[in-house]
N, C-alpha and C positions, 0 to 999 in steps of 0.2 A: 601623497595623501591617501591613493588606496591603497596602499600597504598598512599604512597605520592605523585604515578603518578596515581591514581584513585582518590583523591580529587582532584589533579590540573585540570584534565578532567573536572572534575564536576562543579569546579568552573567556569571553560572555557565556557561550556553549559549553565549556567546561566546567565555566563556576555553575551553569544551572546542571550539570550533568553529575556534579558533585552533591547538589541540591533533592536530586532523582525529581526535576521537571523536565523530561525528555523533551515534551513539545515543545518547550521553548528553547531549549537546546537546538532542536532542528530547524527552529525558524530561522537561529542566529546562527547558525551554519549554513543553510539554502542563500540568506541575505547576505553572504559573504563568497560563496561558490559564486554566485551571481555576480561581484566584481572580478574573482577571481579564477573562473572555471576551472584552470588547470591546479589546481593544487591540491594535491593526491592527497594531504595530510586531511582535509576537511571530509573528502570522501570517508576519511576512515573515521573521523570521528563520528559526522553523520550515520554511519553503520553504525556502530556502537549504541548512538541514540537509538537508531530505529531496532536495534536488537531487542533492549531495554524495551521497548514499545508493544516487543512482541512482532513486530512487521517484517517479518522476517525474508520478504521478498525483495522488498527496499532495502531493507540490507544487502540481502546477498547483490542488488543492482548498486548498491557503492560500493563492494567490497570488491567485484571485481572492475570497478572502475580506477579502485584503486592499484589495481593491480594492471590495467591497460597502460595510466597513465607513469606506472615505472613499476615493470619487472622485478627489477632488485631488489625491491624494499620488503623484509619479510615479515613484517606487519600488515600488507596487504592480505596475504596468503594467511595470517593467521586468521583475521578477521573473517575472511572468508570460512577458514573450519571452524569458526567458532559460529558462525550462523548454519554451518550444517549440523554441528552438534548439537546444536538447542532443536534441529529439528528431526534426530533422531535419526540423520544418514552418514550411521556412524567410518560406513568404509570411506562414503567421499571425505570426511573428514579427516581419517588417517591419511590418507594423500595429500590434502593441504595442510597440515600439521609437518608432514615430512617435507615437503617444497619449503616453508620457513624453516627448518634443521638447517636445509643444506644454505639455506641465506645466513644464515647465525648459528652455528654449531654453538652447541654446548649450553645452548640457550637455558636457565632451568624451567620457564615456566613453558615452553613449549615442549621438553621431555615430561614435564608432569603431565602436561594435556593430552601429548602422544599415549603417555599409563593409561589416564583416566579414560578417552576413547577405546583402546584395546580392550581395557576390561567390559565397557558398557558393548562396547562391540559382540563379544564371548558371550554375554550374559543375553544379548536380543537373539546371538542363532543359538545357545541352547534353549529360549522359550518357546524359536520354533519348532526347536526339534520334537519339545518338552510336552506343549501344549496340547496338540494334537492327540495326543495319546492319554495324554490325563483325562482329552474328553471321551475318550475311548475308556477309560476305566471308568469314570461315571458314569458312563453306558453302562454298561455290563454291573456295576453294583444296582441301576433303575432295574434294571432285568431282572436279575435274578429275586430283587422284589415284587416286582410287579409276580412272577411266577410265582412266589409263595403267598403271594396275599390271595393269588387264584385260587392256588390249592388249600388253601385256609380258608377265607369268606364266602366260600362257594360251595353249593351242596354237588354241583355237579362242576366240577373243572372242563372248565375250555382247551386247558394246555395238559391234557394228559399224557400223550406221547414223551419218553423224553428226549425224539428229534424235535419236537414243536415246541419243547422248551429250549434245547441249546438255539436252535432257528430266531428265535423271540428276541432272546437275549444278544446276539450275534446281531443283529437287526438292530436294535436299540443300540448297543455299540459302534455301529456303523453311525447312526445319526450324530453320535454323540462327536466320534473324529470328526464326522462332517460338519458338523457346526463349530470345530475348534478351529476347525481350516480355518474354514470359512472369514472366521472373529480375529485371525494373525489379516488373512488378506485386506478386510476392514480396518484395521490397526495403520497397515500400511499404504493402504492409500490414502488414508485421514494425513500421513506421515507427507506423503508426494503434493497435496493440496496446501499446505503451510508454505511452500515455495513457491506457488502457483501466481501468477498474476491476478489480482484482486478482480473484479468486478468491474467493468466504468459505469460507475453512480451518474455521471455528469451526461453521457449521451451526447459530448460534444464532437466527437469523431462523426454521426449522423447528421450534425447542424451545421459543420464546417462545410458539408458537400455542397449546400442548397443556402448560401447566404444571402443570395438578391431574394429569395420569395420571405426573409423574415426582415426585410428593411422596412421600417417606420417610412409613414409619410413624414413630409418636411413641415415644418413651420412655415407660417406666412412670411418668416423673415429670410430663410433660406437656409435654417440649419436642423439638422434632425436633434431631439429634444436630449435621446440618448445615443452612445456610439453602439454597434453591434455585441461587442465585449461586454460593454456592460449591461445590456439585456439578456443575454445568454447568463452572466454572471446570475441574476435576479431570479432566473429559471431555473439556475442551478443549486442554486440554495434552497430554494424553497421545496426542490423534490429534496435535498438530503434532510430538510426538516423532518418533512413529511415519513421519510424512512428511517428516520434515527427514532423516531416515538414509535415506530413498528418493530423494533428489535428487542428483543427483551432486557431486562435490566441483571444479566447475572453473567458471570464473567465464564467463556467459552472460552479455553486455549488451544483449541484445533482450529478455531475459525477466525475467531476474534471481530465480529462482522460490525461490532459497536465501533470497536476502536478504528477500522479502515474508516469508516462515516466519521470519523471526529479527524483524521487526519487529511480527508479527501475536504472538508470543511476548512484545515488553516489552509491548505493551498490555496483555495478559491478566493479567501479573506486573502490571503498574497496578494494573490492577483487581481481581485479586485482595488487593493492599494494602486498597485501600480497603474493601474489603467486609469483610476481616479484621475493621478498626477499627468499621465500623457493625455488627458481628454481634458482638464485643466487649464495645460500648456493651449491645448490647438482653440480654444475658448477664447483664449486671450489677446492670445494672437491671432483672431477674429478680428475682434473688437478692437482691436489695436490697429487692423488695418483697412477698419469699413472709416473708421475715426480718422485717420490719414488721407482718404480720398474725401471725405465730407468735408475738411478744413482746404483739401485743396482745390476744390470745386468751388470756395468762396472768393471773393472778389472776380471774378470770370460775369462774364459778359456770355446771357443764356437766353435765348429765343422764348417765347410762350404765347400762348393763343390769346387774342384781346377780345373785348366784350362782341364789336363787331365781324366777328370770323376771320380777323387778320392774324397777323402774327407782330409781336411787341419786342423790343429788347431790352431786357432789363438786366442788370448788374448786381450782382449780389454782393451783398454787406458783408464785409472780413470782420475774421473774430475778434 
């Protein structure tokens, strides 16, 4: 039976992946891993979604899961270069492109992907080489204006010398590489933060330490109103509210800091499902078993205090 509701899943995630509703793709692959954890196929599919998604760290955490959970399969390893390609680390990517070769030679669309890497690869270390110096020649063109607008709008020039003119311009040139550096280094570590592990929105790592000091008093009946889980669930959504109306509304692809908040939101909806259903169950099975000692507490023969300060015995009525 869970076989047959772990392909229906899977096929669910496909047909919405064909649809491009990633999220719900991923639901119905998380809801299927979760019968079936070991099944390396969903991990890949799930990457894929979360690729699409932009989430590209969740990705790469399926894609090498799929790859833990069987070496062999050289769909893992593409997977994998294909989320470091979207994130611009083109040489990791040539390596895992070539790990799937040697799993499937002759492969076409992984010799296409090995081209199309090498070339974007060629094309990032000539920008660094490139950049740098272009802003060194926009230096050096501000200079030698800024020098003649001297020598032109001015009755008396500042930069008369002409060491205090090459100096000037050489100077301005220098700022100009330095700020090209500068703008590739920027680049690249905007590039290193897309693999990054997100953020924790939820601050439940700090609330799992200390769980006796946020336990609700009891009811007079002897049960707490809510379980742990799900008050913590209540706190956690309502900070992602609060922080998803704080993000702006325009689409970031270095950060993406909207989309983590809508994705750290299905999970919590997960799991607030599930805990629904086990807080549910233990509910019931409460009441199911305060209702088994009350039935069988009747007809018994039970002591009680009588008007006189004695004690009485009286028999209780069966249901």
């Amino acid at each position: 039976m869970s076989e047959v509701n772990v392909q229906e899943l899977k096929e669910q995630g496909n047909a919405c992946v064909k649809e491009e509703k990633f999220e719900e793709a991923v639901l119905h692959y998380t809801h299927a891993l979760a019968i079936d954890p070991k099944n390396f196929s969903l991990y890949s599919n799930r990457s894929l979604a979360f690729l699409k998604m932009k989430q590209f760290f969740l990705a790469l955490q399926d894609a090498n899961e799929t790859i833990k959970l069987n070496p062999g399969w050289a769909k893992g390893y593409f997977r994998k270069a294909e989320v470091q390609f979207a994130t611009f680390h083109f040489l990791d990517a040539l390596q895992s492109y070539r790990q799937a070769l040697l799993l499937q030679p002759d492969d076409s669309s992984i010799l296409n992907a090995i081209a199309r890497t090498t070339l974007e690869c060629q094309k990032d270390k000539k920008a660094d080489d490139q950049i740098p110096w272009l802003g060194a020649g926009i230096g050096i063109i501000l200079g030698v204006i800024i020098v003649i607008a001297d020598q032109i709008a001015t009755m008396k020039p500042s930069l008369s010398h002409p060491i205090l003119m090459v100096l000037t311009t050489m100077g301005i040139a220098m700022v100009g590489y330095g700020l090209a550096r500068g703008f590739r280094y920027y680049v690249k570590c905007q590039r290193k933060s897309l693999i990054e592990p997100p953020a924790d929105l939820s601050g439940q790592s700090e609330q799992e330490d200390e769980p006796e000091e946020e336990m609700m008093p009891e009811k007079s009946g002897g049960h707490a109103s809510l379980s742990l889980p799900c008050r913590l669930f209540i706190s956690q959504v309502t900070s992602l509210c609060r922080l998803r109306h704080r993000i702006p509304k325009y689409k970031n692809h270095l950060l993406a800091d909207r989309v983590r908040v809508d994705v750290q939101f299905i999970f919590l909806l997960n799991r607030w499902h599930d805990e629904c259903d086990a807080y549910g169950a233990r509910r019931r099975s409460g009441v199911r078993q305060r209702r088994d000692d009350t039935r069988g507490a009747r007809g018994r023969v039970q002591e009680r205090p009588s008007a006189d300060g004695g004690r009485v015995q009286v028999r209780c009525r069966r249901a």
